[in-house]
C-alpha positions in Angstrom: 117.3 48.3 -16.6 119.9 48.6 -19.2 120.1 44.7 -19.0 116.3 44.4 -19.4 115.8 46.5 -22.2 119.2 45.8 -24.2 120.2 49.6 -24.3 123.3 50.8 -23.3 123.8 54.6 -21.5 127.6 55.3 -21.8 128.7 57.9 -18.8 129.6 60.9 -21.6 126.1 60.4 -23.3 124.8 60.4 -19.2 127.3 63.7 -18.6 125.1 65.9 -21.9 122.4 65.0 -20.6 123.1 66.2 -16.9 124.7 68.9 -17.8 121.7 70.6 -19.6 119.1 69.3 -17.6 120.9 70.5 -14.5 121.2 74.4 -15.9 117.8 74.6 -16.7 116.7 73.6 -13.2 118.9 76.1 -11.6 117.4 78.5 -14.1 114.3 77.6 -12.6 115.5 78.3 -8.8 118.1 80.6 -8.7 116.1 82.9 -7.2 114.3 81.2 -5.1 117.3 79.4 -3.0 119.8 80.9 -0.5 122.6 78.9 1.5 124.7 79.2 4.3 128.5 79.3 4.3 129.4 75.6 4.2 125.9 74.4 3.2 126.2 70.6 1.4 124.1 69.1 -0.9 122.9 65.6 -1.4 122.3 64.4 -4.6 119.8 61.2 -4.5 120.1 59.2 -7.1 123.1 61.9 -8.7 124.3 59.3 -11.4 127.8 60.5 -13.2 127.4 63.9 -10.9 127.1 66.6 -13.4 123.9 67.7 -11.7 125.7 67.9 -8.4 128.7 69.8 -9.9 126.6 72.4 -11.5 125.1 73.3 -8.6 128.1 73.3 -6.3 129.5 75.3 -9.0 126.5 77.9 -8.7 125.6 77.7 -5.4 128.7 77.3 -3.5 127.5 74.1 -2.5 129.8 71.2 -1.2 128.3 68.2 -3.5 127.8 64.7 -2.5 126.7 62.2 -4.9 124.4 59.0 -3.8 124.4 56.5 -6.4 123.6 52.8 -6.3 125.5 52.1 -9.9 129.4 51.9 -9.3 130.1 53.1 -12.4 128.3 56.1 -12.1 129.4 57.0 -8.6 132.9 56.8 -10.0 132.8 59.3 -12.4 131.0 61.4 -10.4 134.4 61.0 -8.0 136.5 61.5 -11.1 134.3 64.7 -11.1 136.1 65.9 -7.6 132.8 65.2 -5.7 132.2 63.1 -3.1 130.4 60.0 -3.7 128.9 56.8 -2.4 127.8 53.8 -3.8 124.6 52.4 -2.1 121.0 52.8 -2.6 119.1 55.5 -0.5 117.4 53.0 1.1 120.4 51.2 2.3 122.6 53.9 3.0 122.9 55.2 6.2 122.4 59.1 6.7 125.4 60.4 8.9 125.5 64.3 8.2 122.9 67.5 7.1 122.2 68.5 4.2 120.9 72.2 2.7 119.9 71.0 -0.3 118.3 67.3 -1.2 118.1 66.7 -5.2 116.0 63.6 -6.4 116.5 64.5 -10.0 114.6 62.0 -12.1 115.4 59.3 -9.2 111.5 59.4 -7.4 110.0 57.0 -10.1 113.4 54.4 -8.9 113.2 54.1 -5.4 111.5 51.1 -4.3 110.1 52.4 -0.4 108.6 56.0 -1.2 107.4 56.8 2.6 111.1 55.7 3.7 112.9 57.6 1.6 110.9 60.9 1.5 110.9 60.1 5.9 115.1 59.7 5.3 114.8 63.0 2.9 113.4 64.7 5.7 115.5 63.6 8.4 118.1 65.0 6.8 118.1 68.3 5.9 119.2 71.0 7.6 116.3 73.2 9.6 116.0 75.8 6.9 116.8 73.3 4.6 115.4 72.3 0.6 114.1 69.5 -0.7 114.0 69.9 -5.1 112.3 66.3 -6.2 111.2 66.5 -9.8 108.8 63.5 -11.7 106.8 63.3 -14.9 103.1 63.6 -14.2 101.8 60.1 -15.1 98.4 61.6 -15.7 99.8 64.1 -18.2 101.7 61.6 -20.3 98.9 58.9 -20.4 97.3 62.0 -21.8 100.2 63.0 -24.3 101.4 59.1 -25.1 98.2 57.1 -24.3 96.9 53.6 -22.5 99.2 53.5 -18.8 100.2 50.5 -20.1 102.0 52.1 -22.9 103.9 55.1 -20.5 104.1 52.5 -17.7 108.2 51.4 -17.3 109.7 48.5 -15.6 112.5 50.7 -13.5 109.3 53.2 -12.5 108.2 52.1 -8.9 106.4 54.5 -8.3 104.1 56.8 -10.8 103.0 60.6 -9.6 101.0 63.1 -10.6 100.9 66.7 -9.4 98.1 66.1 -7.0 99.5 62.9 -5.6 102.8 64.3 -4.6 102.1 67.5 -3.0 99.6 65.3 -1.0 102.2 62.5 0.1 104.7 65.3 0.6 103.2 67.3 3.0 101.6 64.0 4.9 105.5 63.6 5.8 106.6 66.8 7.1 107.6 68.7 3.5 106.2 71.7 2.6 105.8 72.4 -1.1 106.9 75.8 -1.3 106.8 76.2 -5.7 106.5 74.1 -8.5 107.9 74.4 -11.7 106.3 72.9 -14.9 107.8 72.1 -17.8 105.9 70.7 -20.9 108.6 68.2 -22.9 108.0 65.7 -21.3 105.0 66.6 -18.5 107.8 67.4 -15.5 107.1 68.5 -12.6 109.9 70.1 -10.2 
């Protein structure tokens, strides 16, 4: 995308970014969330892996880091995490996860029903899946025309009723939802 557009994203400006975004989601589900000694996480999509790290850090979580950009996955290693470089799609699940984060990441990947079916595969019995998007019908609503909110690296667009809908056509149960208004996100 970077090469598309012309705009450059360097891993410290990524880092801010994560770092905030990630404590204001665990604001959001602190309370709601409860792990087993030894529970893992998987973080879809994790980038430089300050999302990951903040919630290993509050969670107790040991934090694994997908990402399909090399440079990314290795500063989420230089972060101490674990981390693979591969898409979801082509990456093959070998372990369980307690917690599966698709921060940001469900607009990118290309095969929805596979990855949500992987997702699900996945995780643990009692396990969590936190997937957060931007409602497309509530920025067409705040921006305008879909072609003017529509963007090249956005496979997929959802909107509240859409997602809870595909969600629970493959096995997972929305259990809360969390909305935020700056940009329309959904969690």
């Amino acid at each position: 995308v970077a090469r598309f557009t012309g705009s450059e994203h360097g891993i410290d400006q990524i880092g801010t970014d994560q770092i905030h975004y990630a404590r204001g989601v665990i604001r959001a589900l602190a309370g709601h969330l409860q792990f087993p000694a030894g529970a893992r996480l998987l973080d879809v999509g994790g980038s430089a892996g300050h999302v990951a790290l903040e919630f290993q850090k509050f969670f107790g979580l040991a934090a694994t880091v997908l990402d399909p950009s090399k440079s990314e996955a290795d500063a989420a290693r230089s972060l101490g995490l674990e981390s693979i470089c591969a898409s979801f799609e082509e990456w093959e699940v070998n372990a369980e996860y307690d917690l599966v984060l698709l921060c940001r990441s469900i607009e990118h990947v290309r095969d929805l029903q596979r990855v949500l079916t992987k997702i699900r595969s996945c995780l643990s019995p009692n396990g969590y899946a936190y997937c957060d998007f931007v409602d497309f019908t509530e920025l067409c609503r705040m921006v305008g025309a879909p072609e003017a909110v529509t963007k090249i690296d956005h496979c997929f667009w959802l909107t509240q009723e859409s997602a809870a809908r595909i969600f629970q056509s493959l096995g997972l149960e929305v259990v809360a939802v969390n909305l935020s208004p700056q940009p329309p996100l959904v969690g």
